[in-house]
C-alpha positions as CSV (number, residue, x, y, z in Angstrom):
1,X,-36.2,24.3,-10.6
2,X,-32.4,23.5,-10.3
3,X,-31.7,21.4,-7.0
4,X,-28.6,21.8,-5.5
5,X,-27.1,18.5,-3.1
6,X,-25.5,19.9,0.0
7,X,-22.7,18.5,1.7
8,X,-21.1,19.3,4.7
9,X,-18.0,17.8,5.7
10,X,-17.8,18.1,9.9
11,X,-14.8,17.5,11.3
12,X,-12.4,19.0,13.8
13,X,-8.9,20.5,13.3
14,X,-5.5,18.8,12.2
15,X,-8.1,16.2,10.4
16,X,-7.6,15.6,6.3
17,X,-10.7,17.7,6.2
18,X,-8.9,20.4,3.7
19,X,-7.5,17.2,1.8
20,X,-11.2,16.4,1.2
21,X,-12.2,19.9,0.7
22,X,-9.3,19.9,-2.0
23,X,-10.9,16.8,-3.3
24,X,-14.1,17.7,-4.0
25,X,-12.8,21.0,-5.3
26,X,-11.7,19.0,-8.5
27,X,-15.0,17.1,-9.7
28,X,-16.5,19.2,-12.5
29,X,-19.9,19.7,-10.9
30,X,-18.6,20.7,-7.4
31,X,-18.4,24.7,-5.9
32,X,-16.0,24.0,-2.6
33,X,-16.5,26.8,0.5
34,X,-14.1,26.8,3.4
35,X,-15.0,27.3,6.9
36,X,-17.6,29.2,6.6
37,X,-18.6,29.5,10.2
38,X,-15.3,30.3,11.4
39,X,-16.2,34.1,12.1
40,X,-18.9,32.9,13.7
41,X,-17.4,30.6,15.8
42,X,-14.4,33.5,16.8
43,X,-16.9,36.3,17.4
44,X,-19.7,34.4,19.8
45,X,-16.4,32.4,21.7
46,X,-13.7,35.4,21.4
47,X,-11.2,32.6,20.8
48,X,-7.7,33.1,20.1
49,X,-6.5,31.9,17.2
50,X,-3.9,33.1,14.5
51,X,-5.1,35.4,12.3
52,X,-8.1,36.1,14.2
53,X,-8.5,39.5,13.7
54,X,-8.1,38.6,9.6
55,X,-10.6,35.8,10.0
56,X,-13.3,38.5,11.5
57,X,-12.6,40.8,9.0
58,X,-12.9,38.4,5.5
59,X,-15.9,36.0,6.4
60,X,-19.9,36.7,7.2
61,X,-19.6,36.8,11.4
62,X,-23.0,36.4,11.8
63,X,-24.1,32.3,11.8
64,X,-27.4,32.6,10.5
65,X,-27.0,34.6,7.6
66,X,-23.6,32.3,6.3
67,X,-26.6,29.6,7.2
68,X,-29.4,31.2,4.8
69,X,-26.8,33.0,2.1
70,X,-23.8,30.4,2.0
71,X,-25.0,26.9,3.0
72,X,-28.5,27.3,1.6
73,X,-27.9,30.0,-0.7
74,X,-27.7,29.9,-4.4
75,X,-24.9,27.8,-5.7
76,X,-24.1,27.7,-9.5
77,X,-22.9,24.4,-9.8
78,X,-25.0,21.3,-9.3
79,X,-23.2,20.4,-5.7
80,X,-22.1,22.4,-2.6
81,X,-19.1,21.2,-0.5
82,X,-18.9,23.2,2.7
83,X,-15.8,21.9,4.9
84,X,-16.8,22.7,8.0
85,X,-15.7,22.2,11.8
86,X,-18.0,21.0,14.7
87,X,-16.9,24.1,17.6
88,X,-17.9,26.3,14.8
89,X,-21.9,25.5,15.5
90,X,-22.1,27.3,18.6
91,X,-25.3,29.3,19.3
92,X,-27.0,28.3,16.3
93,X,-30.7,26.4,15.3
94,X,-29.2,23.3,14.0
95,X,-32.6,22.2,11.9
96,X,-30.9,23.4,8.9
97,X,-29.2,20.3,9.0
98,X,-32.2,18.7,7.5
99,X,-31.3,20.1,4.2
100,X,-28.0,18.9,3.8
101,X,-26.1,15.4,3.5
102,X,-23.7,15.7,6.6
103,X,-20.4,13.0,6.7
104,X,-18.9,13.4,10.4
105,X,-15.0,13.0,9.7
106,X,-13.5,11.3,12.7
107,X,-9.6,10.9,13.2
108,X,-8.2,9.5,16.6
109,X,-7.4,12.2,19.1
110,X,-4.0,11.0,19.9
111,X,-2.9,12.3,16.0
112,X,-4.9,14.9,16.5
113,X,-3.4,16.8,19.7
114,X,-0.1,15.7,18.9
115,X,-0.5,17.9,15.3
116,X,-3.1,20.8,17.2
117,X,-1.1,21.6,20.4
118,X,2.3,22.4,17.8
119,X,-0.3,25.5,16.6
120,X,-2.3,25.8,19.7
121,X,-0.1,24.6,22.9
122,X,-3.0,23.7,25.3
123,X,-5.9,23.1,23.4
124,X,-9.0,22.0,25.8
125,X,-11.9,19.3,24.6
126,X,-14.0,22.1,23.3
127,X,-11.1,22.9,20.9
128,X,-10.9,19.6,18.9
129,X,-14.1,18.8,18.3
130,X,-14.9,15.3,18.8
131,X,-16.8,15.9,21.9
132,X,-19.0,18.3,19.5
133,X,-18.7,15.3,16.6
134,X,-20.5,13.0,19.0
135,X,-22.9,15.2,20.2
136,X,-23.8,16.1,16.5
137,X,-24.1,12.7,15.2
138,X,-26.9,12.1,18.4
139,X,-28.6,15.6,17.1
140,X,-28.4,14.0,13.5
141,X,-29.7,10.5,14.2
142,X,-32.4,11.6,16.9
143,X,-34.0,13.8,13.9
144,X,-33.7,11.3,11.2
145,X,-31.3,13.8,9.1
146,X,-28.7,12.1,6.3
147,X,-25.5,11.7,8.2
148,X,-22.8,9.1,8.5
149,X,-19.0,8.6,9.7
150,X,-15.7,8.3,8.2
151,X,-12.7,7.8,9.5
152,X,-9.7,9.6,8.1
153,X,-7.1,7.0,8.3
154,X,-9.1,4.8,6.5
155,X,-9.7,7.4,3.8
156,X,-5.7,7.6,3.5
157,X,-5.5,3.7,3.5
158,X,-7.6,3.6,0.1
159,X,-9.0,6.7,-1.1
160,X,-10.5,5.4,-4.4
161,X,-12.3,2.9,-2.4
162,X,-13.6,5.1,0.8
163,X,-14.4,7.9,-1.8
164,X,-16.2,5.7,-4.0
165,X,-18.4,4.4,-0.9
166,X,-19.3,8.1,0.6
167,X,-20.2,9.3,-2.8
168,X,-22.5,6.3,-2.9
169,X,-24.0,7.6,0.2
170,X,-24.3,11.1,-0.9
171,X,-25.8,9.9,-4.0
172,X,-23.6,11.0,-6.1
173,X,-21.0,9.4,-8.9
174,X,-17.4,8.9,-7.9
175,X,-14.8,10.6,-10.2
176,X,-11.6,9.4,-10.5
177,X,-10.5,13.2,-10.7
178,X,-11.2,13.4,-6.7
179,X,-7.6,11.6,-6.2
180,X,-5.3,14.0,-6.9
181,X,-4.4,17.8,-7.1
182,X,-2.0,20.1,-8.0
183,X,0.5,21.4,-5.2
184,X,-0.1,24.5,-3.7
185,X,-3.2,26.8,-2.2
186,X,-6.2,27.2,-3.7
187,X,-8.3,30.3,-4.4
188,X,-11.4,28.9,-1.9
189,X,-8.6,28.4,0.7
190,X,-9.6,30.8,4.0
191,X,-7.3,33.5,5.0
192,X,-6.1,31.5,7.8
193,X,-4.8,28.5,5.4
194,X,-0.9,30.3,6.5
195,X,-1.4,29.5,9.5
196,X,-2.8,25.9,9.3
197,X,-2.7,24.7,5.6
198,X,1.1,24.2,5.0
199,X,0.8,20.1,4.6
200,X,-2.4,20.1,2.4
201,X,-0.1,23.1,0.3
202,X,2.9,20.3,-0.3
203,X,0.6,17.3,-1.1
204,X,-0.8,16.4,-4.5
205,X,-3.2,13.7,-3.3
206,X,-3.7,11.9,-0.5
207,X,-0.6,10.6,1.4
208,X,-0.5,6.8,2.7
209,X,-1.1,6.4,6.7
210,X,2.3,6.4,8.2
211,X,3.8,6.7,11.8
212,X,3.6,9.9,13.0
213,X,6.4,12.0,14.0
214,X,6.4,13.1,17.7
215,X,4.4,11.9,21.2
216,X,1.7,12.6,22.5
217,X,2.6,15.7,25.7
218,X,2.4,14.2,28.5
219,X,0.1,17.2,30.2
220,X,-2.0,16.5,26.8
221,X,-2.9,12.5,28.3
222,X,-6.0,13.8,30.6
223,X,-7.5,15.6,27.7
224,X,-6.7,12.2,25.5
225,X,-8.6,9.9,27.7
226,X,-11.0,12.3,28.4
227,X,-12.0,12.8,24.3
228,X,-10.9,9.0,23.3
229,X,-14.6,7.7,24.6
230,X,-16.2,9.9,21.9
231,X,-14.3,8.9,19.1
232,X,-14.7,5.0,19.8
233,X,-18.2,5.5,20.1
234,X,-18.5,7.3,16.5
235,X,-15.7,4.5,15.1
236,X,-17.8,1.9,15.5
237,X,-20.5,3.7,13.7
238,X,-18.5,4.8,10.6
239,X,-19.1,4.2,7.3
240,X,-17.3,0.7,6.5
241,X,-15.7,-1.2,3.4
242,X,-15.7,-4.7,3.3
243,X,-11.4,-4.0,2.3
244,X,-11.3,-2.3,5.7
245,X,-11.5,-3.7,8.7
C-alpha cells in the first residue's frame, strides 16, 4: 500500500509560510495545497477578510470533510504539503494531528503586525495566530504527536541549512531545488493570493533578513506585549542549528 508523509506547515499571517509552501512546491515528489481550512475558518467565525465571499465560494467550508478528503485524502505524489494557519482550526477534533508531521512556523509579532494591520487595520490576538501556535504546540506535545518549531528569520538567515535540518526531522531528503522559484503565482495559490501574496509573487527565493520598513502602531503595542509571551516561549523551543544562535 502506497504511504503518503503528511506535513503541515502552521503558522499565522504575514509569516514566509507561502515562501515555504512555494518551496516545497518545487521538490519532485511533493503535491503543495494552500489554506485549506480557510472556508472553514471564515464560515464558523464570519470574519471579514478580502475576498471573503470568493474564499467561501472556491474552497470545501466544511472542516471535517477538507480534514478526511484533503489532509488525509488520497494524494498522488509521495508527500503532502498543506500550508496551513493556526485561527483556521477552530471547532474542529484536532486528533487528526496524529497522522501528520506538523512544523509550527513562528515569526516575532512585532514584524508581523507591523506587515498584517497594512491589510487588516486592527487585527486582535485571535487574528495572528501565535496565541493559537502556542496553544497548538501544548495540544501536540501533551499527545506525543511529531511536531517542532521554526523560526522564520532564521530560515531567511540560511535556508539551505534550516531546510536541510527540518527535512531531517520530517524524514525526508533535502533537495537543493527547495531554494529557489520562478517569479510570479502559482496554480495551488488560493484565490485570496491578490489580496495577500504580492511579495511571495516578486521573489524567486528566499530574501535575506533585513530591517523592516515602518514601526510598529502605537495603538498595536498592547496587542504586542500581550502576544510577545507566546512567541518567546515557542523560540526557545524551536528547532535549532548549531550555525544559529
Amino acid at each position: 500500500m502506497k504511504t503518503t508523509k503528511r506535513i503541515n506547515l502552521w503558522s499565522g499571517p504575514r509569516n514566509i509560510s507561502t515562501a515555504m509552501m512555494y518551496s516545497f512546491a518545487q521538490r519532485s515528489d511533493t503535491q503543495v495545497v494552500d489554506e485549506p481550512l480557510y472556508a472553514h475558518y471564515l464560515k464558523i467565525t464570519g470574519a471579514n477578510h478580502p475576498g471573503k465571499e470568493e474564499v467561501l465560494q472556491s474552497q470545501e467550508n466544511d472542516g471535517n470533510k477538507v480534514v478526511k478528503e484533503i489532509i488525509l485524502g488520497d494524494c498522488d505524489k509521495p508527500i503532502l504539503f498543506c500550508k496551513q494557519m493556526t485561527h483556521h482550526m477552530v471547532n474542529m477534533d484536532l486528533s487528526f494531528l496524529s497522522q501528520t508531521i506538523n512544523l509550527l512556523l513562528i515569526r516575532d509579532p512585532k514584524e508581523v503586525l507591523i506587515s498584517y494591520s497594512k491589510v487588516i487595520a486592527s487585527p486582535s490576538l485571535a487574528d495572528i495566530g501565535i496565541k493559537q501556535s502556542y496553544d497548538l504546540w501544548n495540544y501536540l506535545e501533551k499527545n506525543n504527536f511529531h511536531h517542532c518549531v521554526i523560526e522564520a528569520e532564521e530560515i531567511l538567515a540560511n535556508p539551505e541549512k534550516m531546510l536541510s535540518l527540518m527535512c531531517e526531522e520530517a524524514g525526508i531528503k533535502f533537495q537543493m531545488s527547495m531554494l529557489q522559484w520562478k517569479a510570479g503565482a502559482r496554480p495551488e495559490d488560493g484565490v485570496w493570493a491578490k489580496y495577500w501574496y504580492k511579495n511571495v509573487h516578486e521573489s524567486t527565493g528566499f530574501a535575506s533578513p533585513s530591517k523592516k520598513a515602518g514601526s510598529l502602531p502605537e495603538k498595536l503595542l498592547p496587542l504586542y506585549l500581550e502576544a510577545k509571551p507566546f512567541y518567546d516561549f515557542l523560540y526557545e523551543r524551536r528547532l535549532r542549528s548549531k550555525m544559529v544562535s
